[in-house]
C-alpha positions in Angstrom: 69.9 55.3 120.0 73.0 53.6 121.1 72.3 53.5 124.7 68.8 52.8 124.4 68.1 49.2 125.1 64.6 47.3 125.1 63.9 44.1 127.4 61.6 42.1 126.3 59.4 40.1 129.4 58.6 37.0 128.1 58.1 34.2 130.8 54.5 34.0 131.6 52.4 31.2 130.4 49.4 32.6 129.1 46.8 29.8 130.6 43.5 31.9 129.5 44.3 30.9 126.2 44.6 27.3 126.7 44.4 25.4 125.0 46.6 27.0 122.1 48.6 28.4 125.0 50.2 25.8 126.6 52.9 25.6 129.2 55.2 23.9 126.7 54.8 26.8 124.2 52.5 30.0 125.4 50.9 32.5 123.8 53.7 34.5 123.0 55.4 32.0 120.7 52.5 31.4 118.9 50.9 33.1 115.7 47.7 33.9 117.7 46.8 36.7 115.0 47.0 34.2 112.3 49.8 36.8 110.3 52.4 34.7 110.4 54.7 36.2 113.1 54.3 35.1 116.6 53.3 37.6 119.6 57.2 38.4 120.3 58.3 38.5 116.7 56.1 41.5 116.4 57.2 42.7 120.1 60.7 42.7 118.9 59.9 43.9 115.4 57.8 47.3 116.8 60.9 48.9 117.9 62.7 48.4 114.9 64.3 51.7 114.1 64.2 52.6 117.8 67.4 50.2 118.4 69.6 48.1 117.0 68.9 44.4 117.1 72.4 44.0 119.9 70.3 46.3 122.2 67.5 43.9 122.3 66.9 41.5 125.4 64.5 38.9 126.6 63.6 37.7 130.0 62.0 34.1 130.0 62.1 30.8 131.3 65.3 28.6 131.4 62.9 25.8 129.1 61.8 28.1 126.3 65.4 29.9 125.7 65.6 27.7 122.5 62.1 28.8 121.3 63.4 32.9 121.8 66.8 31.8 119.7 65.0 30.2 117.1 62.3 33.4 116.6 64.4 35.8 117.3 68.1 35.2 115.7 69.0 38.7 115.0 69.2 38.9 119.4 72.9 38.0 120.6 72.6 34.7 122.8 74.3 36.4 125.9 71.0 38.8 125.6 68.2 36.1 126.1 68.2 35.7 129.8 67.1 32.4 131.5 65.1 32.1 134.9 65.3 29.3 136.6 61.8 29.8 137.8 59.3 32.5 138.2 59.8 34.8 140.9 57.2 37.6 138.8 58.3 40.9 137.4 60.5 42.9 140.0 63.0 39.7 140.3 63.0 39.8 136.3 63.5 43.2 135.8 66.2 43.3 138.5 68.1 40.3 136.5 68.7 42.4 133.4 69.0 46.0 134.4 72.1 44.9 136.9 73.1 43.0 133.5 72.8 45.7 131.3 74.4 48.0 133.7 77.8 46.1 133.6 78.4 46.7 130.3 76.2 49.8 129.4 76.1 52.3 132.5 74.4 55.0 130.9 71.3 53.0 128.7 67.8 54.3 128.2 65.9 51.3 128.7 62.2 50.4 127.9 60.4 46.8 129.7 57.5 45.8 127.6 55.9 42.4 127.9 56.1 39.9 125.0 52.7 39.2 124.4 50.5 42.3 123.4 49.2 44.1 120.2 49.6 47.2 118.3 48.2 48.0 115.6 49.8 51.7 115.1 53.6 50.6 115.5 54.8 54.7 114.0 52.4 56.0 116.6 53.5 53.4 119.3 57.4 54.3 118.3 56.9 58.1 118.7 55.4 58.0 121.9 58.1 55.7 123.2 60.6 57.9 121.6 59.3 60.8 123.5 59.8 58.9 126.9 63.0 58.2 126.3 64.0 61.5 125.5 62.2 62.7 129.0 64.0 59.5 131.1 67.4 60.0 129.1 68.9 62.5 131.8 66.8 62.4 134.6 66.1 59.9 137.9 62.6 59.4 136.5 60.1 56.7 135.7 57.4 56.7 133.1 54.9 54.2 132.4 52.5 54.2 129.0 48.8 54.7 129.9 46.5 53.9 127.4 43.2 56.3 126.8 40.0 54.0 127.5 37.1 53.5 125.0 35.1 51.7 127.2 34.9 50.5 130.8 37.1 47.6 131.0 37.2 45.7 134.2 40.2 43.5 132.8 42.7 45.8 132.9 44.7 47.9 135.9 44.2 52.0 135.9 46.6 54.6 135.9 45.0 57.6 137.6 46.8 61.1 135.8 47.9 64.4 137.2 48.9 67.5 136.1 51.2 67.9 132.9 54.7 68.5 133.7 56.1 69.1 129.9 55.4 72.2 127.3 53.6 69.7 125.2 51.6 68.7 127.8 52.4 64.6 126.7 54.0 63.6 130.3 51.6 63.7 133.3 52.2 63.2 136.6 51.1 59.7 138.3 48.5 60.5 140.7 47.7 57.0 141.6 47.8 53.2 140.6 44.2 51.5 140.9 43.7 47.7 140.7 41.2 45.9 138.2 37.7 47.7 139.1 34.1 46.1 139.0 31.8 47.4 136.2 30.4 50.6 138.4 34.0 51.9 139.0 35.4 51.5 135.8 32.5 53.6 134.6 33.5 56.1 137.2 37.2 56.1 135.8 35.8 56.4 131.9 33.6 59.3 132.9 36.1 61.6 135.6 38.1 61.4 131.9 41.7 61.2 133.3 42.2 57.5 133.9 44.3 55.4 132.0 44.5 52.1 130.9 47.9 50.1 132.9 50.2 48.9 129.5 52.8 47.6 131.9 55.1 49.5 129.8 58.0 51.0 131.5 61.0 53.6 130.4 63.4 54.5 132.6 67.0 54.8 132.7 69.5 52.0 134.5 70.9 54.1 136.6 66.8 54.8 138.1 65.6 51.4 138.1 68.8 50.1 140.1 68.1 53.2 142.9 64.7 52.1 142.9 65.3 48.7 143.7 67.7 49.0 146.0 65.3 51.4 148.4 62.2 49.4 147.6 63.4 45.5 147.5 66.9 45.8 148.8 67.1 42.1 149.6 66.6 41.0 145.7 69.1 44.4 144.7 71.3 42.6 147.7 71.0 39.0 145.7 72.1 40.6 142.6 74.8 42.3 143.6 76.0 39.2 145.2 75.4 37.4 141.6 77.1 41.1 139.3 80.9 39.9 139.2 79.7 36.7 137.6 78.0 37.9 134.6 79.2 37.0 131.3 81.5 34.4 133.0 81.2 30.5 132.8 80.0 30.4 136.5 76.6 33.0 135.2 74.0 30.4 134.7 75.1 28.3 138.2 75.0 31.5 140.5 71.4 32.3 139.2 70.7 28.6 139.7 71.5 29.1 143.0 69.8 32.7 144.0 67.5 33.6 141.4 65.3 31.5 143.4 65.6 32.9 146.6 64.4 36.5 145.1 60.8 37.7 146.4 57.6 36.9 144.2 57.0 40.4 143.4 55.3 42.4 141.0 57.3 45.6 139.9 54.2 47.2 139.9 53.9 46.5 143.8 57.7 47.0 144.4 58.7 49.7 142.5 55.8 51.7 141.0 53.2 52.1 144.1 55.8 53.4 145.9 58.2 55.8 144.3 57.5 59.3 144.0 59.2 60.3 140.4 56.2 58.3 137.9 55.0 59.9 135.5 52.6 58.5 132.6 52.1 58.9 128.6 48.8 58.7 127.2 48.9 57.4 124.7 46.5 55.6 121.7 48.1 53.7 119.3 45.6 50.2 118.6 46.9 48.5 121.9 45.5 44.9 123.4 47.2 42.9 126.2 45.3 40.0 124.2 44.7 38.7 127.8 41.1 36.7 126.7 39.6 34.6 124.0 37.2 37.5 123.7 39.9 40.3 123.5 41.5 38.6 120.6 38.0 38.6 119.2 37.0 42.3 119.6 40.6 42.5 117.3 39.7 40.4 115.0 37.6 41.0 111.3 34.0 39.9 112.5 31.3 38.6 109.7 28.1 40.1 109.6 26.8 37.9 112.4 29.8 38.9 115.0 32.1 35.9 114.3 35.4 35.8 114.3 37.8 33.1 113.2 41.4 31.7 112.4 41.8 28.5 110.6 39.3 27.0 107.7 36.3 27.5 109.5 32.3 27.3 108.5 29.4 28.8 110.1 25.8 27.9 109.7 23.4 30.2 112.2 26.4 31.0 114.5 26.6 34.2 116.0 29.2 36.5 118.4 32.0 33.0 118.4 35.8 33.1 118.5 37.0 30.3 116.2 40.7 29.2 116.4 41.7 25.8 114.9 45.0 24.8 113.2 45.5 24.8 109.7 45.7 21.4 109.1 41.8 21.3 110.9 38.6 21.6 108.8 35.9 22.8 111.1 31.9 23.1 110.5 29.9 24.4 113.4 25.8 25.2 113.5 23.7 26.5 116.1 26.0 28.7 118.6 25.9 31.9 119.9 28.9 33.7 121.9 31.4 30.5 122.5 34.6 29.9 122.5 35.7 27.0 120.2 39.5 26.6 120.4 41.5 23.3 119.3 45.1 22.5 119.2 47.5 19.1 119.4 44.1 16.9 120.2 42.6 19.0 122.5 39.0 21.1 121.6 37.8 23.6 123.8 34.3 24.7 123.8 33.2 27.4 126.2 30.8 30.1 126.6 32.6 33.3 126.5 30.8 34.9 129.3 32.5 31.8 131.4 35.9 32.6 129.5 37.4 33.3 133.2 36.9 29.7 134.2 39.6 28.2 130.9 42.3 28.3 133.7 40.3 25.8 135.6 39.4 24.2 132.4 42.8 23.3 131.2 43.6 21.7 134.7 40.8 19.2 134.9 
């Protein structure tokens, strides 16, 4: 437990869920369940028990540092890492395992985003447990696939191999499959071993830096360059200077298309990347006509909506049938949620 560390991704935006996602403060700093803890409050508080709060670290933008300190105190300052702009998840990643490293040569660590649900957090902390047991002493990489229950065309697939443990729990990555039309994803529910992508990772520091340095040896070069000034006064002006010139990369692209040691967990445990209006919905209790809502909301003949309004916000709707009605600081959104794809545009007219 004390060299297994957790980094916590947490720089994205979240524009699908505009307009209660906003680039000032995105999804994952807001209560979006209506529970009263924000997406990375319960991030941070599923691995409780799996390490201490001082092995907790967050990767996000330079402008919402003050956000992370203020909803998450128990995480040391020096562990919230600021970007000075987003250079995606391979340059992100990079940033804190060479951080990490300095100090703690021998951690365990797990990359989760900031911004998904679940719902099963014992589950979720035994299968991670078992991960880290398998990465502990070895060069590999193992990713968390999730077991499908329907044919999703939202997510990334994880296509699994042979077992490789006693328990049969770790498979073999056979292959990594982008977001599929309708007809393939059937394909992939039925053929019965493809996975959902969690973007979870688990490796060890020691495998990630390797990694990097075959796969994107100019951002492993940058760091290197940027190592002897970490947790010095001179920290935040070097990665002024070459965070930026790191490649906009995916780690999925960098790293996990291309290595040969991945493995994957499947795994079932209540997970959503709450990526849509109509993902948070399919989470949410529904009334007997398929609505869902947050907020002091009444319906009169509505069916199949996603309500979210503040609580300060009385709201009466009649007459709708699968929209989107969303409103926060002035701003009302009201969309069908077969057209839910399109809020991106919406929120930059």
């Amino acid at each position: 437990m004390k060299n297994t560390h957790i980094v916590i991704m947490a720089g994205g935006i979240g524009s699908r869920f505009w307009p209660m996602s906003t680039p000032e403060c995105p999804k994952q700093f807001i209560d979006v369940m209506g529970c009263g803890k924000t997406l990375i409050q319960l991030t941070a508080e599923r691995f409780s028990g799996v390490c201490p709060p001082e092995n907790i670290w967050v990767v996000t933008s330079e402008k919402y540092t003050d956000i992370v300190k203020e909803q998450l105190p128990q995480i040391p300052d020096c562990n919230i890492l600021a970007e000075p702009c987003m250079r995606n998840t391979a340059p992100c990643i990079a940033y804190v395992s060479w951080k990490i490293k300095m100090h703690h040569p021998n951690a365990n660590i797990v990359v989760t985003p900031s911004d998904q649900l679940v719902i099963n957090t014992t589950e979720f902390q035994r299968v991670i447990k078992s991960a880290l047991a398998f990465t502990e002493n070895s060069d590999s990489i193992v990713t968390l696939g999730i077991k499908p229950s329907r044919p999703e065309t939202g997510y990334g697939y994880i296509a699994a191999g042979e077992s490789i443990t006693s328990d049969k729990e770790i498979l073999r990555v056979e292959a990594f499959k982008e977001k599929p039309n309708k007809e393939t994803a059937e394909k992939y529910l039925a053929k019965g071993n493809y996975l959902w992508n969690a973007g979870i990772f688990v490796w060890n520091v020691k495998t990630i830096s390797a990694a990097l340095r075959v796969y994107t040896p100019d951002i492993a070069k940058i760091f290197d360059n940027i190592y002897t000034n970490f947790y010095t006064e001179k920290e935040a002006e070097t990665i002024n200077k070459f965070f930026p010139t790191c490649d906009n990369i995916s780690i999925d692209y960098a790293v996990m298309e291309n290595a040969e040691e991945i493995y994957v967990v499947p795994a079932e445990f209540g997970w959503s990347d709450l990526g849509t209006w109509g993902a948070l919905r399919g989470l949410l209790p529904q009334d007997n006509s398929g609505n869902a809502t947050i907020g002091t909301v009444k319906l009169y003949e509505s069916s199949n909506c996603m309500v979210h309004v503040s609580q300060e916000k009385k709201v009466v709707i009649q007459g709708l049938d699968g929209y989107i009605v969303a409103e926060k600081d002035n701003t009302l959104l009201i969309c069908k949620l077969e057209e839910e794809q399109r809020i991106k545009e919406f929120s930059q007219a």
